[in-house]
TORPA-4810 file (N, C-alpha, C, O; in nm, 3 decimals):
<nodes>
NODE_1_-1.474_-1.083_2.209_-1.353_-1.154_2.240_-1.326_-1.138_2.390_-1.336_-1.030_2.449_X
NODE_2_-1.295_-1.244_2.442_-1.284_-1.193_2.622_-1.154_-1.223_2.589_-1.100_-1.272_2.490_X
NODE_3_-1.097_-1.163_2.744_-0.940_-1.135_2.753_-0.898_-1.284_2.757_-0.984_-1.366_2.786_X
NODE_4_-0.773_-1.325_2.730_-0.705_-1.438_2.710_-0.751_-1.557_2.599_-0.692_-1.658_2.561_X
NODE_5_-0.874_-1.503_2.567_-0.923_-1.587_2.445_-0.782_-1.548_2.353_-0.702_-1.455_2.343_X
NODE_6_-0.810_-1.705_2.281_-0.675_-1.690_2.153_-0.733_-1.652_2.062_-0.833_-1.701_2.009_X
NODE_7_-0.663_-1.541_2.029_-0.735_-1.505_1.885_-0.744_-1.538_1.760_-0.624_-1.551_1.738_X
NODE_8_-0.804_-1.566_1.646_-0.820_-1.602_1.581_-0.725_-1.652_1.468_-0.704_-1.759_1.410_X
NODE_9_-0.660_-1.477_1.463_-0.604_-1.464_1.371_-0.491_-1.342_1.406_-0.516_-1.306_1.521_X
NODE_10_-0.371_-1.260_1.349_-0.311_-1.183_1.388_-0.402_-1.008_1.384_-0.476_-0.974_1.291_X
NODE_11_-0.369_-0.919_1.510_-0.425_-0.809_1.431_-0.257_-0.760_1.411_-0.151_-0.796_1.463_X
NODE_12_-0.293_-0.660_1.309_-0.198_-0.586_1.243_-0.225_-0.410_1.242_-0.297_-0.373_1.149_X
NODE_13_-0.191_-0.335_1.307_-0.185_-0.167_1.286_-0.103_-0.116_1.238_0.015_-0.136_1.267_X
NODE_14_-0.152_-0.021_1.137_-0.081_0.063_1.029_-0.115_0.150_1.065_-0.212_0.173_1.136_X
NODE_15_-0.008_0.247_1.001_-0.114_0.404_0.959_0.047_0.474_0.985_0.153_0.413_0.992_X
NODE_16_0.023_0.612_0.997_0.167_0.686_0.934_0.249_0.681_1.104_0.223_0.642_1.218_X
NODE_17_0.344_0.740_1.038_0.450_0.733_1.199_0.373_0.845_1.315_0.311_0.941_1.269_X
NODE_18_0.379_0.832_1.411_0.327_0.925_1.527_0.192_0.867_1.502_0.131_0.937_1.583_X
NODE_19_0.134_0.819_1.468_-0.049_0.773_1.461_-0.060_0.684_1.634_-0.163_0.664_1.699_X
NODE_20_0.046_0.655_1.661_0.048_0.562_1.814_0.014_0.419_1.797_-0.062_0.360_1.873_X
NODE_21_0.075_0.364_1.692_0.057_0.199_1.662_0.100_0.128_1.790_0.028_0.062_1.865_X
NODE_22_0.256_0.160_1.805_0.318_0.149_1.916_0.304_0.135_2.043_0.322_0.031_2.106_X
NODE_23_0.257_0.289_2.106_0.219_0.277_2.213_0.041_0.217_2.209_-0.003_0.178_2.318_X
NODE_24_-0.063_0.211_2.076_-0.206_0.152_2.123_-0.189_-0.005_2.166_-0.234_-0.069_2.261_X
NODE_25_-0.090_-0.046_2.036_-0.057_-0.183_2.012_-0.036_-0.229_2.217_-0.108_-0.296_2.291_X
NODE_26_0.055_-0.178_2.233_0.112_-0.229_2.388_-0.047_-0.216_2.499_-0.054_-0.274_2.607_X
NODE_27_-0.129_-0.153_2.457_-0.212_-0.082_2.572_-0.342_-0.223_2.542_-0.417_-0.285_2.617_X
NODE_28_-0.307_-0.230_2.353_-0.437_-0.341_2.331_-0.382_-0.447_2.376_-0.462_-0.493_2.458_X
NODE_29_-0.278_-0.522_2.369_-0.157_-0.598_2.429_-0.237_-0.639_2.589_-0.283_-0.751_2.612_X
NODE_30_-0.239_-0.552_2.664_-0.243_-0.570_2.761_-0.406_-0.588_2.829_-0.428_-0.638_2.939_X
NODE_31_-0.518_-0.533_2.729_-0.628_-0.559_2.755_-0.715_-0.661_2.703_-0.831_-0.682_2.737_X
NODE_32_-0.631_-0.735_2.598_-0.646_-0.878_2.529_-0.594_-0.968_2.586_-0.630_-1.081_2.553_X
NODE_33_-0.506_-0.955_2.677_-0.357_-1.033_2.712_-0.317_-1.141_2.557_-0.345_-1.254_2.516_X
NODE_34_-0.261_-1.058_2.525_-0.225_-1.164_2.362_-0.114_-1.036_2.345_-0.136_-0.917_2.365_X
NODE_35_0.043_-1.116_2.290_0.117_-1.057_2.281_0.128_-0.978_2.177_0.042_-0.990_2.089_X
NODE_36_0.227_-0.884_2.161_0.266_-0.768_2.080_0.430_-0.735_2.019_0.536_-0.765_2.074_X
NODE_37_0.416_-0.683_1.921_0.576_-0.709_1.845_0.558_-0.612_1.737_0.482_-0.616_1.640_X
NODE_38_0.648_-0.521_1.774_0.703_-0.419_1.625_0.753_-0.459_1.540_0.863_-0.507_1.566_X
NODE_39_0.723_-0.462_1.442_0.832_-0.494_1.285_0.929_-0.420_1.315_1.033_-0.482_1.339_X
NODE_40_0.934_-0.288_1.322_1.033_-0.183_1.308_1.180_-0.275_1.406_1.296_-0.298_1.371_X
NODE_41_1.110_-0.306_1.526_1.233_-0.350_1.652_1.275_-0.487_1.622_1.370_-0.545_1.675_X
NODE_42_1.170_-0.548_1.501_1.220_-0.698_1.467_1.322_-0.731_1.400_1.405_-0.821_1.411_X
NODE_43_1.293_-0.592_1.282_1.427_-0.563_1.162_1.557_-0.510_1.273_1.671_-0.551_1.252_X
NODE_44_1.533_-0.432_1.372_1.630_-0.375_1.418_1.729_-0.461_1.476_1.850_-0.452_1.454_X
NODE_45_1.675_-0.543_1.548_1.727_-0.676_1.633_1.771_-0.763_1.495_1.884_-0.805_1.469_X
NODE_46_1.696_-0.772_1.446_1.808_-0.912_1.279_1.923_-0.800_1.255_2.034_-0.837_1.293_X
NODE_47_1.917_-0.659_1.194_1.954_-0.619_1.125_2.070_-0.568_1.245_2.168_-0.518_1.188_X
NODE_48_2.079_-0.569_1.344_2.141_-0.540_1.484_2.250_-0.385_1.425_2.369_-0.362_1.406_X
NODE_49_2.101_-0.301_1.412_2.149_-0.159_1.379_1.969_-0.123_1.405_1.862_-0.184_1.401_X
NODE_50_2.020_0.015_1.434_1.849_0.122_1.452_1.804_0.087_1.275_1.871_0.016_1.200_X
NODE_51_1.671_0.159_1.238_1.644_0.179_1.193_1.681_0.299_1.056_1.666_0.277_0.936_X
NODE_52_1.739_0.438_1.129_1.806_0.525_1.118_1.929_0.496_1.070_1.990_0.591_1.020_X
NODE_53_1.993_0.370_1.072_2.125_0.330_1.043_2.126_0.259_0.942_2.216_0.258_0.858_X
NODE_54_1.973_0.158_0.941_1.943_0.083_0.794_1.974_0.228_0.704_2.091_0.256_0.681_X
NODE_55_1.902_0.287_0.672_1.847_0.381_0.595_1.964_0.427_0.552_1.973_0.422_0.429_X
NODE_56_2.103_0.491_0.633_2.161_0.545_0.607_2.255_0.507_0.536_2.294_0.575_0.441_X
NODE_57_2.321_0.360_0.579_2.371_0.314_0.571_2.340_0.165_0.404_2.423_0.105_0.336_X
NODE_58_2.212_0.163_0.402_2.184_0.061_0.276_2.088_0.117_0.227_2.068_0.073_0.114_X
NODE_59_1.994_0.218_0.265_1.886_0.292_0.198_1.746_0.245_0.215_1.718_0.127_0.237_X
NODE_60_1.683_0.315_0.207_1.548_0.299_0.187_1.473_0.150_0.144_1.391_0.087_0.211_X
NODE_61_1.520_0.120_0.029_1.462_0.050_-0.047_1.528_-0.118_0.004_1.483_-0.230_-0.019_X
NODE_62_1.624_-0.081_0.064_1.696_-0.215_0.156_1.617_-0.262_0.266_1.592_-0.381_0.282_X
NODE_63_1.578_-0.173_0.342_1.476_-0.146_0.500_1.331_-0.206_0.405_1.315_-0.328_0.419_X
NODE_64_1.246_-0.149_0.330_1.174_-0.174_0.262_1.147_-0.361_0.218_1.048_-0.434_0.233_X
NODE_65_1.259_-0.383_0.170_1.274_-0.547_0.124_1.274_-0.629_0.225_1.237_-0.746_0.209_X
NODE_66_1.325_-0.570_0.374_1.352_-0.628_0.506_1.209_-0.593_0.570_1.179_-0.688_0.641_X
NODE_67_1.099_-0.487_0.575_0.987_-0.515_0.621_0.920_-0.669_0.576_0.890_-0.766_0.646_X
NODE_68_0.909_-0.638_0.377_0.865_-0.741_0.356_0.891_-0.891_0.383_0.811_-0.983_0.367_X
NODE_69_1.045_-0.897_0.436_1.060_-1.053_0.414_1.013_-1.075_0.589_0.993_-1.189_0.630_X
NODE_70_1.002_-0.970_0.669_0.913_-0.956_0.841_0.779_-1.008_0.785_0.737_-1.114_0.830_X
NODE_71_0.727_-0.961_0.717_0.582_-0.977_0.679_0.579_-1.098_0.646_0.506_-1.153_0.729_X
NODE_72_0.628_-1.196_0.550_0.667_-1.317_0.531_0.643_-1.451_0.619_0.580_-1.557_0.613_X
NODE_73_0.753_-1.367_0.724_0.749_-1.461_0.824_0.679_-1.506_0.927_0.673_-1.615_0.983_X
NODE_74_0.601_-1.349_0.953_0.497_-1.344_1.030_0.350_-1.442_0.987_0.262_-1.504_1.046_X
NODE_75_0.385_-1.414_0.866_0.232_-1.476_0.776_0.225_-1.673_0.803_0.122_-1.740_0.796_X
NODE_76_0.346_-1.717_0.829_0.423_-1.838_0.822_0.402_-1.924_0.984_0.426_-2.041_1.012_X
NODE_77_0.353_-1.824_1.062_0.405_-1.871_1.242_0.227_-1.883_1.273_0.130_-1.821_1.229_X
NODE_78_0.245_-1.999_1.372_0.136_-2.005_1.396_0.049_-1.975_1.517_-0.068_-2.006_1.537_X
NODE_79_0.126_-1.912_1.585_0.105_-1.813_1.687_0.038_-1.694_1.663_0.071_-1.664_1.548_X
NODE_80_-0.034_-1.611_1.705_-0.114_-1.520_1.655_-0.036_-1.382_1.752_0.010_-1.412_1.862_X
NODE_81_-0.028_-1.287_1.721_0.024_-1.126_1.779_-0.081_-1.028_1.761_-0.184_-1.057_1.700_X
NODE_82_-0.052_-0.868_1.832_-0.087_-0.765_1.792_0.085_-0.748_1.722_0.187_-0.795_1.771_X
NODE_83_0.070_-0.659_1.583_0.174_-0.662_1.506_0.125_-0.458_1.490_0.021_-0.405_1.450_X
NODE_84_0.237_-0.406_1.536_0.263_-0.246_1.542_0.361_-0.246_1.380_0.475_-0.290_1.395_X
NODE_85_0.335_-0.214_1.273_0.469_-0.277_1.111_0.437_-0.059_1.128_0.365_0.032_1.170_X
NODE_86_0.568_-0.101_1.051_0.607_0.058_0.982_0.479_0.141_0.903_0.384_0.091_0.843_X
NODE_87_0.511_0.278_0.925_0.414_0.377_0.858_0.440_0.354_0.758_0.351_0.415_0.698_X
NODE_88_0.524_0.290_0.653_0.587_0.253_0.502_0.543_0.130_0.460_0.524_0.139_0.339_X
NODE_89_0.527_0.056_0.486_0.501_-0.079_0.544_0.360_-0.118_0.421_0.353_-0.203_0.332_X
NODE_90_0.293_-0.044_0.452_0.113_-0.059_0.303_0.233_-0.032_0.206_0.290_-0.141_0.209_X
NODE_91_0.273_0.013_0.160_0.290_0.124_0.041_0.321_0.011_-0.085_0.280_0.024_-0.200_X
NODE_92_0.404_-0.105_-0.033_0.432_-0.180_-0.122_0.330_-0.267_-0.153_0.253_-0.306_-0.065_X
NODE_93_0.320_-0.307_-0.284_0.169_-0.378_-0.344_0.199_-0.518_-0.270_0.112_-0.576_-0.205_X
NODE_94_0.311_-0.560_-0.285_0.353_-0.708_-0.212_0.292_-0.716_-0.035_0.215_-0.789_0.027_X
NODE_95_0.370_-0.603_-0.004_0.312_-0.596_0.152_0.153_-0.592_0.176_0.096_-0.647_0.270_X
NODE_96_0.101_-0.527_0.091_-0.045_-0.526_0.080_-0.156_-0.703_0.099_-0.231_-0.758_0.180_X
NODE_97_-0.084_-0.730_-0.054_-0.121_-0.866_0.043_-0.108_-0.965_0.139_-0.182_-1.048_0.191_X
NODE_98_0.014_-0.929_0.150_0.060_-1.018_0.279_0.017_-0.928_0.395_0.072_-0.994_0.483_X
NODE_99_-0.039_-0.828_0.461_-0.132_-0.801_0.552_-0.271_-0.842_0.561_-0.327_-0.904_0.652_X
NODE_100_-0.313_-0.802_0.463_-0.444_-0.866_0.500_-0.440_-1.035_0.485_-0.539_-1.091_0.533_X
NODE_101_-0.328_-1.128_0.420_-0.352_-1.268_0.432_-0.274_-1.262_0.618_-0.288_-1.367_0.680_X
NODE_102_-0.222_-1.179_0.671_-0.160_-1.247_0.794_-0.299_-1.206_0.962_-0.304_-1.235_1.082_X
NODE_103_-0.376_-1.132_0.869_-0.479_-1.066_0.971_-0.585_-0.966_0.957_-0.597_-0.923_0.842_X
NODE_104_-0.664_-0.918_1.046_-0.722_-0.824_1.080_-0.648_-0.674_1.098_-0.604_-0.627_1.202_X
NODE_105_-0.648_-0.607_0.948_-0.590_-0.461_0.965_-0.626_-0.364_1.032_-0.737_-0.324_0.996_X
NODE_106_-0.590_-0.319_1.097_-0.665_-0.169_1.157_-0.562_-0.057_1.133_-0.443_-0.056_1.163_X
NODE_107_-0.635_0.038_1.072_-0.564_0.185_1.027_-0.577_0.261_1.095_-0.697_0.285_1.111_X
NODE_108_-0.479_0.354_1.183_-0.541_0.433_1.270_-0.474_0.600_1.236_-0.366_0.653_1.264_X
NODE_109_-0.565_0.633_1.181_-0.584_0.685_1.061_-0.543_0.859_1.153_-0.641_0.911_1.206_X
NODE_110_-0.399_0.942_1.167_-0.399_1.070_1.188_-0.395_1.220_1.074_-0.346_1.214_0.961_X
NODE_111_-0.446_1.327_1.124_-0.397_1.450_1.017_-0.267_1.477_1.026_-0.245_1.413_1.129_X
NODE_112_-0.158_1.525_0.995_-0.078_1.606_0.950_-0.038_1.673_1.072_0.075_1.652_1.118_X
NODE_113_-0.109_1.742_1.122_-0.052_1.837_1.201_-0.060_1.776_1.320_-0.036_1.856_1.410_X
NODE_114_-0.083_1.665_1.360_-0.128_1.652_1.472_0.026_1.514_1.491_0.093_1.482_1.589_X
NODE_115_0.026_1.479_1.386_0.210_1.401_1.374_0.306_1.481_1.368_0.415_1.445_1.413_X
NODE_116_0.288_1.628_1.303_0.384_1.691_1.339_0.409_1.758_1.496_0.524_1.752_1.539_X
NODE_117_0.307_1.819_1.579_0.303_1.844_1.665_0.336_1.665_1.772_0.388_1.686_1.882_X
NODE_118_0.316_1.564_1.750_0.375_1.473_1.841_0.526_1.441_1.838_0.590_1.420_1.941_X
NODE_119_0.597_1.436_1.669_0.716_1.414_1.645_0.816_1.513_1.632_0.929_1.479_1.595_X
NODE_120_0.783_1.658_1.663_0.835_1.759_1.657_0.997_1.732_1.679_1.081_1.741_1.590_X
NODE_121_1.023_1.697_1.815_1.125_1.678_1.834_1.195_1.553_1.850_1.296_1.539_1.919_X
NODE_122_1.146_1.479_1.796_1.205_1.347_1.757_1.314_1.334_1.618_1.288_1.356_1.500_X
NODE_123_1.442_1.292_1.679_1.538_1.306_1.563_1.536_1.135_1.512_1.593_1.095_1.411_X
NODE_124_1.493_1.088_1.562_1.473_0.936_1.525_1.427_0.886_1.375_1.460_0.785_1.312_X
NODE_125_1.336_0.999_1.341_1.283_0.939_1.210_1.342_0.967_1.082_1.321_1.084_1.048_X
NODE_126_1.394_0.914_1.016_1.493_0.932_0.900_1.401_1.031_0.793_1.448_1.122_0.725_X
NODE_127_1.266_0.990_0.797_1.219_1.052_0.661_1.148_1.216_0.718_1.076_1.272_0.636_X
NODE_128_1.169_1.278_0.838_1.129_1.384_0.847_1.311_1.476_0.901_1.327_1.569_0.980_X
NODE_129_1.379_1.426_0.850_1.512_1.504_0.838_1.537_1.555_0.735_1.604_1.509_0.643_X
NODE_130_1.476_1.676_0.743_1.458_1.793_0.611_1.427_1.889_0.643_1.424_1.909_0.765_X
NODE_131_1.387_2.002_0.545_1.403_2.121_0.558_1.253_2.179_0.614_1.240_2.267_0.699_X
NODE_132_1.135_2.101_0.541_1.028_2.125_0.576_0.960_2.023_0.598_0.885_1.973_0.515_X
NODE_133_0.983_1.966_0.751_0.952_1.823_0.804_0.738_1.835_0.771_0.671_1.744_0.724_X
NODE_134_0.692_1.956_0.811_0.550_1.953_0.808_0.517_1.909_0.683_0.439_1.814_0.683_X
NODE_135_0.562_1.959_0.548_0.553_1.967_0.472_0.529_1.818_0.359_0.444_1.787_0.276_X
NODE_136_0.642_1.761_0.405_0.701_1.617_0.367_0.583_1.498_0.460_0.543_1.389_0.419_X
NODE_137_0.554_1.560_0.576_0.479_1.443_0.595_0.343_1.493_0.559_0.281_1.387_0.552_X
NODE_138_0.270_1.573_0.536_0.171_1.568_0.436_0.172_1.490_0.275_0.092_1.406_0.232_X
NODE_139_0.263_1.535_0.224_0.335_1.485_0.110_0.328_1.327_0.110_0.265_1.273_0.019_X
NODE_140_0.403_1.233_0.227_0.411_1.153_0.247_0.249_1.078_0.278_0.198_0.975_0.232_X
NODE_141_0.207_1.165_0.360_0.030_1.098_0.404_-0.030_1.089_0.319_-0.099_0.988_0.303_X
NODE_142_-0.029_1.224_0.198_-0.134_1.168_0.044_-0.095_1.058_-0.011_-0.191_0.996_-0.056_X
NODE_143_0.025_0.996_-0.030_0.094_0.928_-0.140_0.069_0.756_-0.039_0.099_0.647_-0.087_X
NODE_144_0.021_0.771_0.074_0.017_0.697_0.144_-0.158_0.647_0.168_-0.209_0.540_0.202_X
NODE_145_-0.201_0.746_0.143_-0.364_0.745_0.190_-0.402_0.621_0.131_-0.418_0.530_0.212_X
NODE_146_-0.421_0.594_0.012_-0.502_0.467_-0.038_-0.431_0.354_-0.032_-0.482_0.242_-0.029_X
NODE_147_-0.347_0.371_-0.029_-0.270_0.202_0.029_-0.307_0.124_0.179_-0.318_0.007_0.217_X
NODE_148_-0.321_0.293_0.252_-0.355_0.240_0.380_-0.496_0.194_0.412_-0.523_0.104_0.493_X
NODE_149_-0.598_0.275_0.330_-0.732_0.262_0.317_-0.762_0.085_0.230_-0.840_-0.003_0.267_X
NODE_150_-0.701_0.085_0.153_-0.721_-0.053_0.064_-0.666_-0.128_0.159_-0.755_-0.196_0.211_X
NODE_151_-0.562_-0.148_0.207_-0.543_-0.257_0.336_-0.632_-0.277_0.468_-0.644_-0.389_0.518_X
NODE_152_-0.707_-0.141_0.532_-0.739_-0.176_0.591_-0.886_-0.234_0.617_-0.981_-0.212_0.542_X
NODE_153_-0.893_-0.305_0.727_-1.048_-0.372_0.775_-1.113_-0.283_0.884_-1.229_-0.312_0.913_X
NODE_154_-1.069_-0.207_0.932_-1.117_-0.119_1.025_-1.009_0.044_0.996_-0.888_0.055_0.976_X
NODE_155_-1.110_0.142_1.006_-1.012_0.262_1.018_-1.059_0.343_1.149_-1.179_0.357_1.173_X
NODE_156_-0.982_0.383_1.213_-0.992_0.455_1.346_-0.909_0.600_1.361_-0.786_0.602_1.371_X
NODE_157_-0.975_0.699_1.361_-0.956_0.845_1.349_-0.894_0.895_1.476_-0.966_0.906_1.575_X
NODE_158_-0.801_0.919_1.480_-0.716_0.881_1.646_-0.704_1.047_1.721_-0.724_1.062_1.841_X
NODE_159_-0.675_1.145_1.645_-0.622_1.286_1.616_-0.673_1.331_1.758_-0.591_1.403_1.815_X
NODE_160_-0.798_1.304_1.835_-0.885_1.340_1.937_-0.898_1.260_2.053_-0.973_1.278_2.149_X
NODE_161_-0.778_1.128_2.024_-0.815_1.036_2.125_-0.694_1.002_2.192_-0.598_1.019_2.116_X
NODE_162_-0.652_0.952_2.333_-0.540_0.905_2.373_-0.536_0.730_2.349_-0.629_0.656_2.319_X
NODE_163_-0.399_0.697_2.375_-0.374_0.569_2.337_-0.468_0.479_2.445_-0.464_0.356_2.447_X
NODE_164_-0.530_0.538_2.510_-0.608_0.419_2.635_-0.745_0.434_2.572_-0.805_0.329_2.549_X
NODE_165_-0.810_0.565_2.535_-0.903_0.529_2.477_-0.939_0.432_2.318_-1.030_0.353_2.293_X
NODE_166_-0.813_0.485_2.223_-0.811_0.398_2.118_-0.791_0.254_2.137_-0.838_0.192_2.042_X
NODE_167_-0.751_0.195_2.207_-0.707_0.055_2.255_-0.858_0.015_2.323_-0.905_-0.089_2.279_X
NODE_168_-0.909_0.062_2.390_-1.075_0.053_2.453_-1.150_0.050_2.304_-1.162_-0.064_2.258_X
NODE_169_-1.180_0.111_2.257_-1.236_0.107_2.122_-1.242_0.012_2.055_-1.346_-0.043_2.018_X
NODE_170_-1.066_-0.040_2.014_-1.043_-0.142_1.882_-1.072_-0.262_2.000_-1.157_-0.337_1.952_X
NODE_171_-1.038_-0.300_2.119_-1.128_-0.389_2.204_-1.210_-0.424_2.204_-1.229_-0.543_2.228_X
NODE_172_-1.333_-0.318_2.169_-1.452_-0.319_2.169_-1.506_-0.353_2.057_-1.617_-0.406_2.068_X
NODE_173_-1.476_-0.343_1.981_-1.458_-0.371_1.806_-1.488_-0.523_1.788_-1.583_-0.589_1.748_X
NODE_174_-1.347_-0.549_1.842_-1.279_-0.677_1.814_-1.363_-0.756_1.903_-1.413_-0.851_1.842_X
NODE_175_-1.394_-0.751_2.015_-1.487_-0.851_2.048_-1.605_-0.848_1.971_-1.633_-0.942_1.897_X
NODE_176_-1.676_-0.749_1.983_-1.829_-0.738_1.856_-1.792_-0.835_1.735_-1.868_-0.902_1.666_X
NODE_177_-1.655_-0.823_1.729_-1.654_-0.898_1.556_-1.605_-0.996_1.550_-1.602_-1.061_1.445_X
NODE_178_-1.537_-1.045_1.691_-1.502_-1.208_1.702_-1.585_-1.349_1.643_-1.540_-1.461_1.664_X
</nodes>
C-alpha cells in the first residue's frame, strides 16, 4: 500500500485498554496518510459526557449498545478510516460481526502486567476502579481472549514494542497484503 493510496477497506484495532490502539492508530494515521477516529471519543462527543460518566451514570450495558450502534454506522459510510473501538468492543457477538464486515482487524494483542504497569495511574478507566485493579484486568483479558482472537485478521504482540515501531510493522503488513 503506498502512502495516500485509498484504502480499500476500513482497518479496525482492538485489543484490551493500554494495548496503544490509540496512540498506534494516530502514528499508522500518519504513515498511511488515511484518517483516524476513536469510537470511544465518537460516543463521547454524541453522548456529550466522558466515557466514565456513561458508565456511571447509565451503566455498562448502555455504553455497550452505544459502541454497537458506532459500529453500525461506521459499517454504512463510505469513506474508509483507521478505527481505534473500545477494549470491550469484540466481546459482543453482534459487534463481532460487524468488525470484520466493516474491515481489516488487527489485535494488538498485550500481557497483563504490562497494562497494568502503563495504566497504573490512570483514573480514567471505569473498569479498573477496584480493589485489585491487576487482578480484574487479567480476569477481564481471559474472558476477552477469544473474542478478540476470532475477530481478528492479524494479531500483533505489542508488550516489547513502542507505538512507532508497531505502526511500522502493521504498515508493512498492510502494504504486503494490499
Amino acid at each position: 500500500m503506498e502512502k495516500g493510496k485509498e484504502l480499500k477497506r476500513n482497518i479496525l484495532l482492538i485489543g484490551f485498554m493500554g494495548a496503544g490502539k490509540t496512540t498506534v492508530g494516530r502514528k499508522l494515521s500518519w504513515k498511511l496518510r488515511v484518517p483516524v477516529e476513536d469510537t470511544d471519543k465518537l460516543i463521547e462527543q454524541k453522548a456529550g459526557k466522558s466515557i466514565s460518566e456513561i458508565f456511571r451514570t447509565e451503566g455498562e450495558e448502555a455504553f455497550r449498545r452505544m459502541e454497537t450502534l458506532e459500529l453500525q454506522e461506521i459499517c454504512q459510510r463510505t469513506y474508509h478510516r483507521i478505527l481505534s473501538v473500545g477494549g470491550g468492543t469484540p466481546v459482543r457477538k453482534e459487534n463481532q460481526a460487524l468488525l470484520k464486515k466493516c474491515g481489516t482487524v488487527i489485535y494488538l494483542r498485550v500481557q497483563p502486567e504490562t497494562v497494568w504497569k502503563r495504566l497504573k495511574g490512570d483514573t480514567s478507566r471505569p473498569l479498573l476502579a477496584c480493589e485489585d485493579p491487576l487482578g480484574k484486568i487479567r480476569e477481564l483479558m481471559e474472558a476477552r481472549r477469544e473474542a478478540y482472537e476470532k475477530c481478528a485478521d492479524v494479531i500483533l504482540d505489542v508488550d516489547d514494542l513502542d507505538s512507532e515501531e508497531c505502526a511500522s510493522r502493521l504498515a508493512r503488513w498492510l502494504e504486503d497484503n494490499a
